[in-house]
C-alpha positions, 0 to 999 in steps of 0.5 A: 627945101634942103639942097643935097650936094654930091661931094664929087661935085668940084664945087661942093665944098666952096658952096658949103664953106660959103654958107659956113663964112656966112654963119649958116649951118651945113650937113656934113659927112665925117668918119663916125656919124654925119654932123651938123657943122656950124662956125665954133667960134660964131655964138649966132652960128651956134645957136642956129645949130641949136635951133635945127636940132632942137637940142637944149642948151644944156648939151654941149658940143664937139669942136672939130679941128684940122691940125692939133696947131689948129686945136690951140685955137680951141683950147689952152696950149698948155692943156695940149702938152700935158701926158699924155695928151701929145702921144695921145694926138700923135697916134689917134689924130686925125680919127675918132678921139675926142679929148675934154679940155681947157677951152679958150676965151674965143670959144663961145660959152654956148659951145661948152653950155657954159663950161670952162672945157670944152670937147675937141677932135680932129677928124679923119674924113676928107670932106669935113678936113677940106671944108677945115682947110678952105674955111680956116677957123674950127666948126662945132659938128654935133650928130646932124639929127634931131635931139636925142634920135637916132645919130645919121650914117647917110645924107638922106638920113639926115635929109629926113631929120633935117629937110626944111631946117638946114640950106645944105647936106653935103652927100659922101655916100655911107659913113665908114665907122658908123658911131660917135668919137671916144670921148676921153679926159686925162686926170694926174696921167690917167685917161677917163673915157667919158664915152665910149667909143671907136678908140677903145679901152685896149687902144688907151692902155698903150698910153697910160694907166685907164681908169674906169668909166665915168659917168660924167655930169649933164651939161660937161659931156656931149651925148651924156644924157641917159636917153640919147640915140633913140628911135621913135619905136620904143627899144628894149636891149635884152642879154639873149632871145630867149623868153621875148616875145615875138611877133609881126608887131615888132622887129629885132635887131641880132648880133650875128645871126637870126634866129631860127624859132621866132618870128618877127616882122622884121630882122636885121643882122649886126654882123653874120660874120661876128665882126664888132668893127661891121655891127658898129657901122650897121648899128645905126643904118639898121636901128633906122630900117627897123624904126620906119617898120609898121611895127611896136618894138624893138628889141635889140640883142646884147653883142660881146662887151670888148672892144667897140663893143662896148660902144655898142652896147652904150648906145643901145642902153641909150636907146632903150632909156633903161626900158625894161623888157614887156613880158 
């Protein structure tokens, strides 16, 4: 059985580090999503995250640093002083940036899943920053979740995935921004957002011209697959709710309001306020709560593309797979 640790507990973090050191795997809050935290530069700590989540090989992972001093163990010094990379790391770390660079040759080829670049970040969160600090080597963190599912917000969340698989799950209550990092990579001083995130297009612009999305290659990009974030109903994203059926065999997930001439078996509102900062943290904990409804579908109403709306919006297109909707 999986051990559930609150983090108020004074020895919560020196239990998980000592499995950490001992090359085990640990559940994790962080400010985006919880992880799955394993020593980045252990290949058998590695795999074993590999093995509980049961993702392929072919999907690399996210290596979490405390201090950008720390990042020169994760990739070259030299990758780290090009602009705007610096500017970059002095405003948005510790926080939701992931940068794609350079990896170093004491970063496992299984991290990467055999790239030459590899995904780093500093997070913001304090249990994850002080498991950092008593460790004193960097962990490569992916969503704590089965391949492909639904990314967790809650330690039982990540007990229902992971229950059985994993010895710990530290317990840090609700995560406060409720999806994964901005993934970006800088190319002749432009910034590419690989996915989108937190860290926003309009935040970027500040530092450098932003160039258009990239659809990055399989096997380069963490959660760069098309059907990623999933529940196990099947989910459709629709632009309004009007012409979808309804009905007590599914369930609908709304931006900012229910609505008034359908009935489904069960409603969850994103954010009655309009707020796209509070859709973001409910997105997955609702996507969950539907999932566990004896219900058929999903369908999830389309919010405003700014900001980490588009964030949003990627996750849900994710989910769906590009399912069209049933008529």
């Amino acid at each position: 059985m999986t051990e559930v640790l609150d983090v108020k507990r004074p020895e919560s973090l020196e239990r998980a580090a000592a499995l950490l050191r001992r090359g085990e795997v640990v559940g994790v809050p962080t400010e985006t999503v919880y992880g799955l935290a394993g020593n980045a530069l252990d290949e058998v700590a590695v795999a074993k995250i590999f093995v509980a989540k049961e993702r392929p090989t072919f999907d690399p992972l996210i290596v979490h640093v405390r201090s950008n001093s720390d990042a020169e163990m994760v990739v070259e010094r030299a990758a780290l002083s090009q602009p705007p990379i610096p500017n970059l790391i002095t405003r948005f770390w510790p926080g939701p940036l992931t940068l794609l660079l350079p990896k170093t040759e004491r970063i496992p080829d299984l991290v990467t899943a055999g790239s030459t670049e590899v995904a780093v970040r500093c997070p913001s969160h304090p249990t994850i920053r002080g498991l950092l600090r008593i460790c004193g080597f960097p962990l490569a963190v992916p969503s704590a979740n089965r391949f492909g599912r639904i990314s967790p917000t809650s330690a039982s969340a990540v007990l229902s995935e992971l229950d059985g698989r994993i010895p710990l799950i530290l317990d840090g209550g609700a995560t406060p921004v409720g999806i994964e990092s901005t993934i970006i990579q800088v190319t002749d001083g432009v910034i590419h957002i690989l996915r989108p995130g937190p860290i926003t297009v309009e935040m970027l612009a500040d530092f450098g011209p932003v160039g258009e999305e990239v659809t990055p290659k399989q096997g380069i990009v963490p959660g760069s697959l098309a059907s990623h974030y999933a529940p196990r109903k099947p989910l459709f994203l629709v632009d309004s709710l009007e012409g979808i059926p309804d009905g007590e065999r599914s369930g609908l997930l709304a931006w900012r309001r229910e609505p008034e001439n359908l009935a489904f078996y069960a409603v969850r509102v994103l954010s009655p306020k309009a707020d796209l900062t509070e859709a973001a943290a409910n997105l997955f904990r609702f996507l969950r709560e539907l999932d566990e409804q004896p219900i058929e579908r999903i369908y999830a109403e389309r919010v405003p593309e700014i900001g980490i709306g588009r964030a949003i919006t990627n996750r849900l297109q994710r989910a769906s797979g590009g399912q069209d909707q049933p008529r």
